[in-house]
Structure formats: structure tokens, C-alpha cells
N, C-alpha and C positions, 0 to 999 in steps of 0.2 A: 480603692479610689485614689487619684492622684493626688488631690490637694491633702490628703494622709502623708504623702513622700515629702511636700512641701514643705510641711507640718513640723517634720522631723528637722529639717534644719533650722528653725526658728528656734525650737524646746532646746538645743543647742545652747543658746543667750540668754536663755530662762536670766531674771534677777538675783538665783539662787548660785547659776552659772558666775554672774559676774562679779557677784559680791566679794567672791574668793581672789582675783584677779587686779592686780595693779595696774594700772595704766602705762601701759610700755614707752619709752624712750621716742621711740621712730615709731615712722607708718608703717614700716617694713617688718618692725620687731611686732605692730601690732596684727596687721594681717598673717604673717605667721603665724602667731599664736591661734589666729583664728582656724587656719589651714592645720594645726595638728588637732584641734576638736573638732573637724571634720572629716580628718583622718582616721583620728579612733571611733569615731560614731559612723565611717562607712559609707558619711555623706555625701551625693552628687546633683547634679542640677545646678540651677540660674547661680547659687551663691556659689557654688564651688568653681563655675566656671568664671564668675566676676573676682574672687580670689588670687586663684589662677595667673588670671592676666595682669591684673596689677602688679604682681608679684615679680611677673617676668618685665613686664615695664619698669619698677623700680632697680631690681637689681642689675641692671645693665650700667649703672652709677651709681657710685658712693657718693654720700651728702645733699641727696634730694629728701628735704624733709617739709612735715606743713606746722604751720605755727601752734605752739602748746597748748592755749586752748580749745580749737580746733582737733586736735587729737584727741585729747581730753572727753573732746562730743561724740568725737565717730567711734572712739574705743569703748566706752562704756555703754551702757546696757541702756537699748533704746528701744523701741519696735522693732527695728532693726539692724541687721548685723553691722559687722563694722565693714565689709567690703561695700554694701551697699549704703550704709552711712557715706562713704568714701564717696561713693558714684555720686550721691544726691550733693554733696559739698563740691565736690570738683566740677558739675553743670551749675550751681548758682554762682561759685564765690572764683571758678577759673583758676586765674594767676593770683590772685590774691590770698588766696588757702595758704599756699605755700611761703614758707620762711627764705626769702629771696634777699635781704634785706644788707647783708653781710655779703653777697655773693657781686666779685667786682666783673666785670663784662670783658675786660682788656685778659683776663687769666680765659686760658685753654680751658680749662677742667672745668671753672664756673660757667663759661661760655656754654660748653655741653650740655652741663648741668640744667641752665634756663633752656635751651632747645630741649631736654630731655621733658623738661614742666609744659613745654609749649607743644609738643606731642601729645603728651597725655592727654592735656586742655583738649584736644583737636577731635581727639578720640572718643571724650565724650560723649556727646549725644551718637556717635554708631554704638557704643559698648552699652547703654541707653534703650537703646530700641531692641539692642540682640537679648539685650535682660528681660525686655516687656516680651517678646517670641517666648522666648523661653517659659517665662509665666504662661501664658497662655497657651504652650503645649499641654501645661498640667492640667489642663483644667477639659471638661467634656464636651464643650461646646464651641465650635471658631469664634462665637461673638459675643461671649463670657464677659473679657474684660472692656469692650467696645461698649457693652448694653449699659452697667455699671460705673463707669467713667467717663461722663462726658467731655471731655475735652482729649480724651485718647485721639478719638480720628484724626481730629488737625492734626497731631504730633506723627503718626503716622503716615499722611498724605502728605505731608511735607518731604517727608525722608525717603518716600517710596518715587514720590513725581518731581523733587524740589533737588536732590543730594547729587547730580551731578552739573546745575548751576550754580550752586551755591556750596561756600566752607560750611563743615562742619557745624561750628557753632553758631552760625547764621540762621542755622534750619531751627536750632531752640535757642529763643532771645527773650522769654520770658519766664523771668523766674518769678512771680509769682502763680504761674501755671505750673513749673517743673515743682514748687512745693504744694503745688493742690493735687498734682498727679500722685504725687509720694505720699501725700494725706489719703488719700484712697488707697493707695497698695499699701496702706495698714491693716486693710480690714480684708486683704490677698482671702484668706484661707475660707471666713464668710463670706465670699463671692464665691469661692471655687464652688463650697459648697452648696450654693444656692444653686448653682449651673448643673452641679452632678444631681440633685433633686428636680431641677426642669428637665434635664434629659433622660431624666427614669420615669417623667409622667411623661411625657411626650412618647417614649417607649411603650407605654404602655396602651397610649390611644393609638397608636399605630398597630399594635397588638389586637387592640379591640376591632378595628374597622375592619382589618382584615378577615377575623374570624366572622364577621357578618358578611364579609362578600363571599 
């Protein structure tokens, strides 16, 4: 069943997982860590690909970092991991996650630096939505996570009908919807699993009508 494969990457950040585990320096140093216990556990999917891409967006610059306690939150052991800890802070809190504060605008390298924060910022809600696809390949049914989350469709029909009028971050402007969406993809794997049980009784009345025709 899918939501099994999904499964596997959460028991990854078990409490048992994190307890062992300091809270890394950087976002960089943390998402790594996170990407070598997905590497020895063989892991792929939504989190490996959201990994992934932060990764290759951070290291194109040195000294992009986000404020200590802020790391603090995404790193340690949450519902979820820290690349999607990552995803859910950088749609509510933007530019302001990040430790900018020291960084002067007249220097070449800090100037980068903030365009490099103000990309990621931008990328958000697409990186957002390719995360919600992806959940919802795992699961057995197209309208799994739609049935289960109401406020899914706006955020959808916005990006599908709305994203080439409008910036990125225009299409999600509210964050207390982006933390009610992320309060629901806690309970990801009891959804999946509820959809993989409608779709083995549904199988099965289709099974049945048949054999009566």
C-alpha cells in the first residue's frame, strides 16, 4: 500500500531518532543530516524530493542562514521532518525566518545573498503544491486529500487558474490557512489509509455488481 512507503519516511524522525541528534549550526548542516538518514534508510518521495531542492538552492551561497530559534523548531523532532518543517516556515514567516540582520545591501555577496532568500521566498508556494501532488500520488484515490482537507481546493485552484497572473506568494497570503493545511497533513498516513480502505470497498462493490450482471 502506499501510505506504507510514506510511512517509512516519517519512522525516520521517530523521537527516538531525534533525541540522539543536536541541533545543527545551519539549515544546510541540518537538512544534510536529514538527507544522510534518508540515504541509509533508501528513502524517496515528497520528503526526499523537498530535501533535494533546498539543498541545491542553499548551496549555491555561503551564509544564507535562518534565525536560531527558528532552526531550533524545524530541526528537532516534530510531526514533521525538518525539510518540511522548512517548507511550512518559509510560506508563513518569508523573509523574516531568515537571519538578514548583519547582512549590509551595498556588499556584492550579501546583496546575492538576500536575492538568493528572495528566490527561495518566491518558490514557495510552487515547491508547496509539488509537495501536496506528490502526497497525493501515494495515496489510492485522486480525491483522498481534497475529500479530507477542506481548504485544499482554493489552494489548488488558485495555482492551477491564478499562477500565471499573479507572483508566487500572492497565490498563498494566508497563513493561518497554510498552518490549518499543515495541521491536517499530520494525520497524512490516517488519511491515506482511510482512502486505501474506500478504495478496496468500492473494489469490491464493483466486483459484486458485476458478477450479478
Amino acid at each position: 500500500m502506499h501510505y506504507k512507503w510514506f510511512l517509512i519516511g516519517l519512522i525516520l524522525f521517530s523521537p527516538l531518532v531525534q533525541a540522539k541528534l543536536t541541533t545543527p549550526k545551519t539549515i544546510l548542516a541540518c537538512l544534510g543530516q536529514e538527507e544522510l538518514n534518508l540515504h541509509r534508510n533508501k528513502t524517496r518521495g515528497p520528503i526526499y524530493d523537498l530535501n533535494q531542492t533546498f539543498i541545491s538552492e542553499l548551496t549555491s551561497v555561503v551564509g544564507v542562514n535562518i534565525k536560531e530559534d527558528e532552526l531550533r523548531k524545524i530541526c528537532r523532532y516534530k510531526p514533521f521532518t525538518p525539510s518540511v518543517n522548512f517548507l511550512r516556515s518559509l510560506l508563513v514567516q518569508r523573509e523574516k525566518l531568515f537571519a538578514l540582520n548583519k547582512i549590509n545591501q551595498q556588499n556584492g555577496k550579501d546583496a546575492y545573498r538576500i536575492q538568493v532568500v528572495k528566490d527561495l521566498v518566491q518558490k514557495g508556494p510552487h515547491l508547496m503544491f509539488r509537495y501536496l501532488a506528490y502526497l497525493q500520488g501515494l495515496t489510492s484515490r485522486h480525491d483522498c486529500l481534497r475529500k479530507r482537507i477542506p481548504n485544499l481546493y482554493s489552494f489548488l485552484e488558485k495555482y492551477y487558474f491564478l499562477e500565471k497572473d499573479y507572483s508566487m506568494t500572492q497565490l498563498i497570503d494566508d497563513t493561518q490557512k497554510i498552518n490549518l493545511l499543515f495541521k491536517k497533513l499530520e494525520n497524512f498516513n490516517s488519511m491515506a489509509k482511510a482512502c486505501e480502505e474506500e478504495h478496496q470497498l468500492l473494489l469490491k462493490k464493483e466486483l459484486l455488481k458485476t458478477q450479478k450482471e
